[in-house]
C-alpha positions as CSV (number, residue, x, y, z in Angstrom):
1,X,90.8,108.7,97.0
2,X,92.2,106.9,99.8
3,X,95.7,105.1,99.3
4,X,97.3,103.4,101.4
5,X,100.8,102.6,100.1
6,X,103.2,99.7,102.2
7,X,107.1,99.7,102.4
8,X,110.0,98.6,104.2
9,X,109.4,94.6,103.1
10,X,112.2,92.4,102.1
11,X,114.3,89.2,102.6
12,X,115.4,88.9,105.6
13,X,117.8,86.2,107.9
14,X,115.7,84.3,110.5
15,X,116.0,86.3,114.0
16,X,116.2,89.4,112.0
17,X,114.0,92.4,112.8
18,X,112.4,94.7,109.7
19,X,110.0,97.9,110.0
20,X,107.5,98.5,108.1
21,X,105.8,101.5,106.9
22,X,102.3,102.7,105.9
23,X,101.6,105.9,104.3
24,X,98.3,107.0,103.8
25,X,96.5,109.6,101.4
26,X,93.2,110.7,100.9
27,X,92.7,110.1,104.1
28,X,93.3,111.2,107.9
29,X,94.7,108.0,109.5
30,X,92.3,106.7,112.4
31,X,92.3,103.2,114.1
32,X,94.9,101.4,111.4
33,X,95.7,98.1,111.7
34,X,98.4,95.5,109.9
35,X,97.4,92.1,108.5
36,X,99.3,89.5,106.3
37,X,98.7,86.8,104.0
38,X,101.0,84.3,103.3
39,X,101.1,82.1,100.5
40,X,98.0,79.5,100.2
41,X,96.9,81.3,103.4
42,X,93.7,83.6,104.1
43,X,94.8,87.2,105.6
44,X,95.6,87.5,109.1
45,X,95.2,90.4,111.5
46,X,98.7,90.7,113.3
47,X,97.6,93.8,115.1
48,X,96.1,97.3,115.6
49,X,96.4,100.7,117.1
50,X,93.9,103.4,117.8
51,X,93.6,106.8,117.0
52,X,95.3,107.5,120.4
53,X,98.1,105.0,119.8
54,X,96.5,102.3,121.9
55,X,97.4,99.3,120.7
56,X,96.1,95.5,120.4
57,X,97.6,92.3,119.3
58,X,95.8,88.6,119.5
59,X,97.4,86.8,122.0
60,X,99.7,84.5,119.4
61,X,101.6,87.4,118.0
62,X,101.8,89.3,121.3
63,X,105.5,90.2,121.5
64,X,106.4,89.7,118.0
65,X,104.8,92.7,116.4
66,X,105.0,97.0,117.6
67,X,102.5,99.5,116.2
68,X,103.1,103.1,116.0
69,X,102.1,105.9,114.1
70,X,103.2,109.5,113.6
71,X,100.1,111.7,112.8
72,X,102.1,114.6,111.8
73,X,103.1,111.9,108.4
74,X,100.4,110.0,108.2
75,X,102.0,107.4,108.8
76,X,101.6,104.3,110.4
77,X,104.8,101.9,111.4
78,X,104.6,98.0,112.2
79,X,107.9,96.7,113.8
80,X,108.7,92.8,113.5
81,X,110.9,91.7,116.0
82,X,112.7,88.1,115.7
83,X,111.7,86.9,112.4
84,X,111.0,83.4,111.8
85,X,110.6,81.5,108.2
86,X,106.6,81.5,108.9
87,X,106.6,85.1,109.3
88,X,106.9,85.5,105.5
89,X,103.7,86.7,104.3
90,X,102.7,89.9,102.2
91,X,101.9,92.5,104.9
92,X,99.3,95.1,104.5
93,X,97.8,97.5,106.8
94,X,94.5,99.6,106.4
95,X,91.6,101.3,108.7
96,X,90.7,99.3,111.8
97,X,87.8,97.9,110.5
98,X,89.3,97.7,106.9
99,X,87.6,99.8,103.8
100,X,87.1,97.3,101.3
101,X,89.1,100.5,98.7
102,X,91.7,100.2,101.2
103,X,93.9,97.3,100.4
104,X,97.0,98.5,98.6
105,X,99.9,96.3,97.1
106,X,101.5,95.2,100.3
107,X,105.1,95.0,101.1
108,X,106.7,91.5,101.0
109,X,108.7,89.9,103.9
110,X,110.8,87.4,102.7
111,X,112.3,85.6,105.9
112,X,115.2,82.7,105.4
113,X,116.1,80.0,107.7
């Protein structure tokens, strides 16, 4: 049974950085990728990285967001750099292109002005 279980959310000052973490079960981790929904919003792909740690952002959130995983853990990492109010959203990561069992409960960045 593949889980895929987010941490490292919370409320954070504007300019702030957070990292997040993703650690997966029930699963070898391959191409992940992070997305976000925030409120009254659909999901939103922020970024992904392969299975050889190449990585790809859309152009809007180039700079803002780092992917990184350690294999050895499982584990897959998404570093937000200079947080701004809009970035709060429920992050979530999963497979590159998502399973549909994949989604877990997110972690919650909360970022103040």
């Amino acid at each position: 049974q593949v889980q895929l279980v987010e941490s490292g959310g919370g409320l954070v000052q504007a300019g702030g950085s957070l990292r997040l973490s993703c650690q997966a079960s029930g699963i070898n981790i391959r191409a992940m990728a992070w997305y976000r929904q925030a409120p009254g919003k659909q999901r939103e792909f922020v970024g992904r990285i392969s299975s050889t740690g190449v990585t790809y952002y859309p152009n809007d959130l180039r700079g803002k967001f780092t992917i990184t995983r350690d294999n050895a853990k499982n584990t897959v990492y998404l570093q937000i750099n200079r947080l701004k109010p809009e970035d709060t959203a429920m992050y979530y990561c999963n497979t590159f292109p998502p399973l549909p069992n994949g989604w877990g409960q997110g972690t919650q960045v909360t970022v103040s002005s």
